[in-house]
C-alpha positions in Angstrom: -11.0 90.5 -68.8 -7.7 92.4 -67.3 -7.7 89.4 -65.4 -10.9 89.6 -63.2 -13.6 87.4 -62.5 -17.3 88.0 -62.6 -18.3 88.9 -59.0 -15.1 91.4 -59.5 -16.6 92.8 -62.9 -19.9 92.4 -61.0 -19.2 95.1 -58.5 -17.3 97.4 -59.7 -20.1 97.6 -62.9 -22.5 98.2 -60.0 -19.9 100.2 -58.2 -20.3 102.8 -61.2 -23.9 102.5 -61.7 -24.7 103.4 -58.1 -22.1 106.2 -57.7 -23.8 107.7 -60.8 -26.8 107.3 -59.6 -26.6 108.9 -56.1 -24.8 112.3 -57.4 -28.9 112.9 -58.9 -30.9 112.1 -55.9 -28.4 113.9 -53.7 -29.5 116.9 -55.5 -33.4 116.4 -56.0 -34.0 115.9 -52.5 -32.5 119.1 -51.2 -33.5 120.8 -54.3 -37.2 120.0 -54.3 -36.9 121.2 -50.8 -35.4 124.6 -51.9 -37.8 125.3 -54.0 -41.0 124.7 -51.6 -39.4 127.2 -49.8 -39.1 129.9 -53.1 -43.0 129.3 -53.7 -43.7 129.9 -50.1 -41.9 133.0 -49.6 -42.7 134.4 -53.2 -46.4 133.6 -51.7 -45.9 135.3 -48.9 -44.2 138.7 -50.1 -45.0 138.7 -54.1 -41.5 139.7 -55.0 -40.7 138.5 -58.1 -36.6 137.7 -57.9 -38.4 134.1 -55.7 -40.3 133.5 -58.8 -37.6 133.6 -60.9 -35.4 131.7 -58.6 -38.0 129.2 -58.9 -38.3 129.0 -62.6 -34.7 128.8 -62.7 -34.2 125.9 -60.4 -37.0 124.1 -61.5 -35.3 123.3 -64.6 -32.1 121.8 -63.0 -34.5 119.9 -61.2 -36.8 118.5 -63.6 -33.4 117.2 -65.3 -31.7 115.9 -62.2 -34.9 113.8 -61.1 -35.2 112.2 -64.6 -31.7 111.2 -64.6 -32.2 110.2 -60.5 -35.2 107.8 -62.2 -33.3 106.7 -65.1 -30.1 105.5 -63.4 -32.1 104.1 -60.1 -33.6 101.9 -62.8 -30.2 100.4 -64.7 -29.8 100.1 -60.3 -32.6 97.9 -59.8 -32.1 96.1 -62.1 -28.8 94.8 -61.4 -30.0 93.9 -58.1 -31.4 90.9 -60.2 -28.5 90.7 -62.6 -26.0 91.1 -60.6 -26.9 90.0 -57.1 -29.2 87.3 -58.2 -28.5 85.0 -54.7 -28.8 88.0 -52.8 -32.1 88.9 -54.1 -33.4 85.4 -54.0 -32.2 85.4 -50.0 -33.1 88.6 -49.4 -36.0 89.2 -51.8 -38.3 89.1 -49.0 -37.4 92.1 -46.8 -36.0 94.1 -49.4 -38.6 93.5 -52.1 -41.2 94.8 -49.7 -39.5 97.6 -48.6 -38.7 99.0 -52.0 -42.2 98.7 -53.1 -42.9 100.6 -50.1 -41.5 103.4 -51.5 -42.7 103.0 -55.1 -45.9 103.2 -53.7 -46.1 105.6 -51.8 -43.2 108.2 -52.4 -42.7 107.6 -56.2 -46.5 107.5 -56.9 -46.6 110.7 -55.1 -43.4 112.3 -56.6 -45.4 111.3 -60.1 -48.8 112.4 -59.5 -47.5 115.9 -58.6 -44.6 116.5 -60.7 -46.5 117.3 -63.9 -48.4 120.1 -61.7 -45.0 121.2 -60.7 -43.2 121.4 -63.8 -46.1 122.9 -66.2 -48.7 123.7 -63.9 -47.4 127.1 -62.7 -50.1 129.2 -65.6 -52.3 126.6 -65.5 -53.6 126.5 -61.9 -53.9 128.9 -58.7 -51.0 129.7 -56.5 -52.1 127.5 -53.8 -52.8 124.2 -55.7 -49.1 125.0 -57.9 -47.4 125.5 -54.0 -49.3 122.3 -52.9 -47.6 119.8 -55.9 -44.4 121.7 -54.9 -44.6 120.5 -51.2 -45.8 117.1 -52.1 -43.0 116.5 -54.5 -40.4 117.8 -51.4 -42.4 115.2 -49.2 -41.8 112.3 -51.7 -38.3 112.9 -52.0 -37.9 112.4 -48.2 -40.5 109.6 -47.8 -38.6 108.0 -51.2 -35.1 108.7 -48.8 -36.4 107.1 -45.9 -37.5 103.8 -47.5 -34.0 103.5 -49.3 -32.1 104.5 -46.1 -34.1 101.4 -44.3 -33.2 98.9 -46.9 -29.8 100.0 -47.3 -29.5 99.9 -43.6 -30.9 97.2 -43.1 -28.4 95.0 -45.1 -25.6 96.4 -42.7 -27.5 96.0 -39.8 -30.3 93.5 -39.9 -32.7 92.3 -37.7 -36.2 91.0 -37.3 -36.1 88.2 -39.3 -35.1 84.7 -39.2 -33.1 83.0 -41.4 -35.3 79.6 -43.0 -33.2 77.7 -45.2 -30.6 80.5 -46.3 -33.8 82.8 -47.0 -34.6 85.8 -44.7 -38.1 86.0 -43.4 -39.4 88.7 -41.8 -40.5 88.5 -38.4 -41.2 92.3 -37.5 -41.3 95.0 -39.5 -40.8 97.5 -37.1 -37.9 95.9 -36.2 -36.9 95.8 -40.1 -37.5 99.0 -40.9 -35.9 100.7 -37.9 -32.8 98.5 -37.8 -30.0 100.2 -35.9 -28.0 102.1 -38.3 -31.1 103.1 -39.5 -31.4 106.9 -37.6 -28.1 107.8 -38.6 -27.6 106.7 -42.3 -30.8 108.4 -42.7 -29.9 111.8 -41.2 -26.6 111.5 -42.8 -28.2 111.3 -46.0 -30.8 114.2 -45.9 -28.1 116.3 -44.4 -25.7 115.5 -46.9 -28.3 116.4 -49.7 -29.2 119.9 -47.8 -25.7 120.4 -47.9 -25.2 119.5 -51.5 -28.1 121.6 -52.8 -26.5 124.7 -51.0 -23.7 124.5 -52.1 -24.6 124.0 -55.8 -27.2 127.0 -55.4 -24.7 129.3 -53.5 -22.0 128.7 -56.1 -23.4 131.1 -59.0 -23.7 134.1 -56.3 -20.4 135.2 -56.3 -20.3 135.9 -60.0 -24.0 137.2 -60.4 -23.5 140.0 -57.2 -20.2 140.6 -59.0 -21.5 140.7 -62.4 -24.9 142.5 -61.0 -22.6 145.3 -59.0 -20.1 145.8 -62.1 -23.1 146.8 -64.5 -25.3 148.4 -61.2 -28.3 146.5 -62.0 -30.1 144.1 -59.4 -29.0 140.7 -58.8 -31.3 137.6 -59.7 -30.6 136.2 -56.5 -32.0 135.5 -53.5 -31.3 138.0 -50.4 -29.4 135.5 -48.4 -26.4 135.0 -50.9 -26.4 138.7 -52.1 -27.0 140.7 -49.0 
């Protein structure tokens, strides 16, 4: 096809699936933390513009993480499709470390999230606040695992290499490979960065809108002053 071979077809199929993939998660993670932050501070002063910041952003949420599950899928699975020899060389460091975070951010990202997303008339402030900061907490623990696995492949270490298969030696080593620190902080800022900028984009044209008919804004009173 258009004169390319498989590996080519190969990656640039998996070039499109994980660019559409990471667009989601890079707004989820700084997202979910945005909006522990509304609960807290609508907790803390009962003003109701942070609830309704909240209620607003939850919804962009709720549809960005589905879509960040639902791609990361078609993704793993084309680690096996795809990269078969990889997997079957590799299978042992990165298997582990992306059950790592199946079990303990996704699990915890899923036991919360229907609290999050329904729960807000259903249970006490507290309890609604608490799935809110445990979802925020999964996102990062779900970054960190990826970031180590990802790393890992461009820096690896702590293994030894049996018979063209990788076999883990030390998982600290693993797990905190070099490039480790900083693709990880790149990441998580990159996602703070993204979620600002998506949030901050609308204030222009509410405090515009809000001043041309003198009523209140809907915003928050960092991006309306």
């Amino acid at each position: 096809m258009f004169g390319l071979d498989a590996l080519e077809l190969a990656r640039l199929q998996f070039a499109f699936t994980i660019s559409f993939h990471i667009i989601f998660p890079g707004i989820s993670i700084g997202l979910a933390s945005y909006l522990a932050v509304l609960e807290a501070l609508w907790l803390k002063t009962d003003k109701p513009v942070y609830l309704q910041l909240y209620r607003f952003w939850l919804q962009i949420f709720a549809v960005t993480f589905a879509m960040g599950v639902v791609s990361g899928v078609v993704m793993s699975y084309q680690f096996g499709t795809n990269w078969a020899g990889l997997s079957q060389a590799a299978g042992n460091v990165m298997g582990p470390l992306l059950t790592y975070e199946v079990l303990t951010a996704f699990f915890l990202e899923a036991g919360f999230l229907g609290i999050m997303l329904f729960g807000l008339n259903r249970v006490g402030r507290k309890l609604h606040f608490f799935a809110t900061l445990m979802v925020a907490i999964g996102t990062l623990i779900s970054t960190f695992w990826i970031l180590s696995s990802n790393s890992w492949m461009h820096t690896p270490q702590g293994h030894e290499l049996i018979d063209g298969i990788f076999v883990p030696r030390d998982w600290l080593q693993i797990i905190f490979n070099p490039s480790f620190p900083f693709r990880l902080a790149h990441m998580t800022l990159a996602a703070y960065l993204t979620t600002a900028l998506i949030v901050g984009a609308p204030a222009p044209g509410t405090c515009s809108r809000a001043i041309a008919t003198r009523r209140p804004a809907p915003c928050s009173p960092w991006r309306c002053g």
